[in-house]
C-alpha positions as a printed NumPy array, in Angstrom:
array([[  4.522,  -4.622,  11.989],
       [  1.186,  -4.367,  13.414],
       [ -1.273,  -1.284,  12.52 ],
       [ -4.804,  -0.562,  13.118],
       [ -6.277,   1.71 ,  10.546],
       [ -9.089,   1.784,   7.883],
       [ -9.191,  -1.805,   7.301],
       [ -7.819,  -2.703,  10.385],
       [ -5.633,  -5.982,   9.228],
       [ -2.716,  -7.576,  10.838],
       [  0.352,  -6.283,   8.657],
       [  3.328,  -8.238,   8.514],
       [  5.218,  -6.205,   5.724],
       [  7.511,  -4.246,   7.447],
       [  7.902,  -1.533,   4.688],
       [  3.999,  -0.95 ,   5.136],
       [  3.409,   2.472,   6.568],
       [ -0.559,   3.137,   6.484],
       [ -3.61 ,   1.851,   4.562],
       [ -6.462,   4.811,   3.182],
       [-10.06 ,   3.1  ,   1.787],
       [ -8.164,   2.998,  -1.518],
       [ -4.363,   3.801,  -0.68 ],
       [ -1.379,   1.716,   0.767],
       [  1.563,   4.029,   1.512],
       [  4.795,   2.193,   2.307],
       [  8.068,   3.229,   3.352],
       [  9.86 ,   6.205,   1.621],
       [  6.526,   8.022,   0.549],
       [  5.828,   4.718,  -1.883],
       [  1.977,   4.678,  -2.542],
       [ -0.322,   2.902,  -4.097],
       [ -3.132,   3.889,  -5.28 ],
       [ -6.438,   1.387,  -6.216],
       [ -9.732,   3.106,  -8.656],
       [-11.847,   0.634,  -6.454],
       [-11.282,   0.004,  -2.609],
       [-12.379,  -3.579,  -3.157],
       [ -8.796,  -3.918,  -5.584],
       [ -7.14 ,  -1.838,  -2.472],
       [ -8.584,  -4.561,   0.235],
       [ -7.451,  -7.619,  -2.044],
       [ -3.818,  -6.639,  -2.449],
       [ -3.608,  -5.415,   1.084],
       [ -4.819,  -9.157,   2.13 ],
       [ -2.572, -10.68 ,  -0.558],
       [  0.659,  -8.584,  -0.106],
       [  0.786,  -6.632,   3.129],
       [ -0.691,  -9.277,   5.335],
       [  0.645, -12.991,   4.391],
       [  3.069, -12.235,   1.399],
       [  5.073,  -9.27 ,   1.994],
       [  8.235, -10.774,   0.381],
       [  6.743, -11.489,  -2.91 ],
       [  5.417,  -7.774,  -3.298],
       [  7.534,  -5.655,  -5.789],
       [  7.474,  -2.439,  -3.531],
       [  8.985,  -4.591,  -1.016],
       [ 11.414,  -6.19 ,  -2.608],
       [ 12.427,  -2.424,  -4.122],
       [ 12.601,  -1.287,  -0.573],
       [ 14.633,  -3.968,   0.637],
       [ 17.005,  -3.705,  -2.029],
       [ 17.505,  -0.066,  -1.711],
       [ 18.05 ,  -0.549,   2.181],
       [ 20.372,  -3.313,   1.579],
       [ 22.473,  -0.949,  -0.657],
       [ 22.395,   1.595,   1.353],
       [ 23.856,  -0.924,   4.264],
       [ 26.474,  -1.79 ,   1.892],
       [ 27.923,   1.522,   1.287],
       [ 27.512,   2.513,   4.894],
       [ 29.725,  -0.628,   5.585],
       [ 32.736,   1.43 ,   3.496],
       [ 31.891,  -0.796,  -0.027],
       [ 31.778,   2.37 ,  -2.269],
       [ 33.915,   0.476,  -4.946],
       [ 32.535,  -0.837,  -7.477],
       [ 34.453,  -3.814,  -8.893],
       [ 32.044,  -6.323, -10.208],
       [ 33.043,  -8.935,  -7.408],
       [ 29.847, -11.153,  -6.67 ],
       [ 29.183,  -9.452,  -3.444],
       [ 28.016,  -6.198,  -4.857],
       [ 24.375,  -5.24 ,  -5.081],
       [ 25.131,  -3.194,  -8.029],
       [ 26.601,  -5.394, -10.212],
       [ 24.107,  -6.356, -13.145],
       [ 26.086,  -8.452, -15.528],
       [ 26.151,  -5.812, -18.079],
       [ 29.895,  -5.674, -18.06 ],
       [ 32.372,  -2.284, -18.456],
       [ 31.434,   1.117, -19.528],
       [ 33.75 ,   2.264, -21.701],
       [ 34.372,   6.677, -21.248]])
């Protein structure tokens, strides 16, 4: 993704959406939001710019889209097979 705006970087996060002098907003009205614009410029250079994947909005965002791809793909069952996002190891909940 490439975006010119208040601090006019090269962005290669694609869940960034726009950059304020002390606000990132990402994807799905995500924000963050810095006390000094000098903290803002540092993560934007750190996170939005070289290492999108280690960000934890990111990673969030991807997981949430990767569910979502899943259940649009007709895996609404839940059966604690390794190939569902869902699945945290936690085991059965007994009702």
């Amino acid at each position: 993704m490439s975006t010119a705006d208040y601090w006019h970087h090269l962005y290669k996060c694609p869940y960034m959406y726009y950059t304020e002098k002390s606000r990132i907003h990402c994807e799905n009205g995500t924000r963050i939001v810095f006390y000094h614009k000098n903290e803002c410029h540092k993560y934007i250079h750190t996170y939005c710019c070289d290492r999108w994947h280690q960000c934890n909005i990111a990673k969030m965002l991807e997981e949430h889209y990767d569910y979502e791809l899943f259940k649009e793909k007709g895996n609404t069952e839940t059966d604690g097979s390794k190939d569902d996002p869902t699945d945290q190891g936690h085991g059965e909940v007994l009702g």
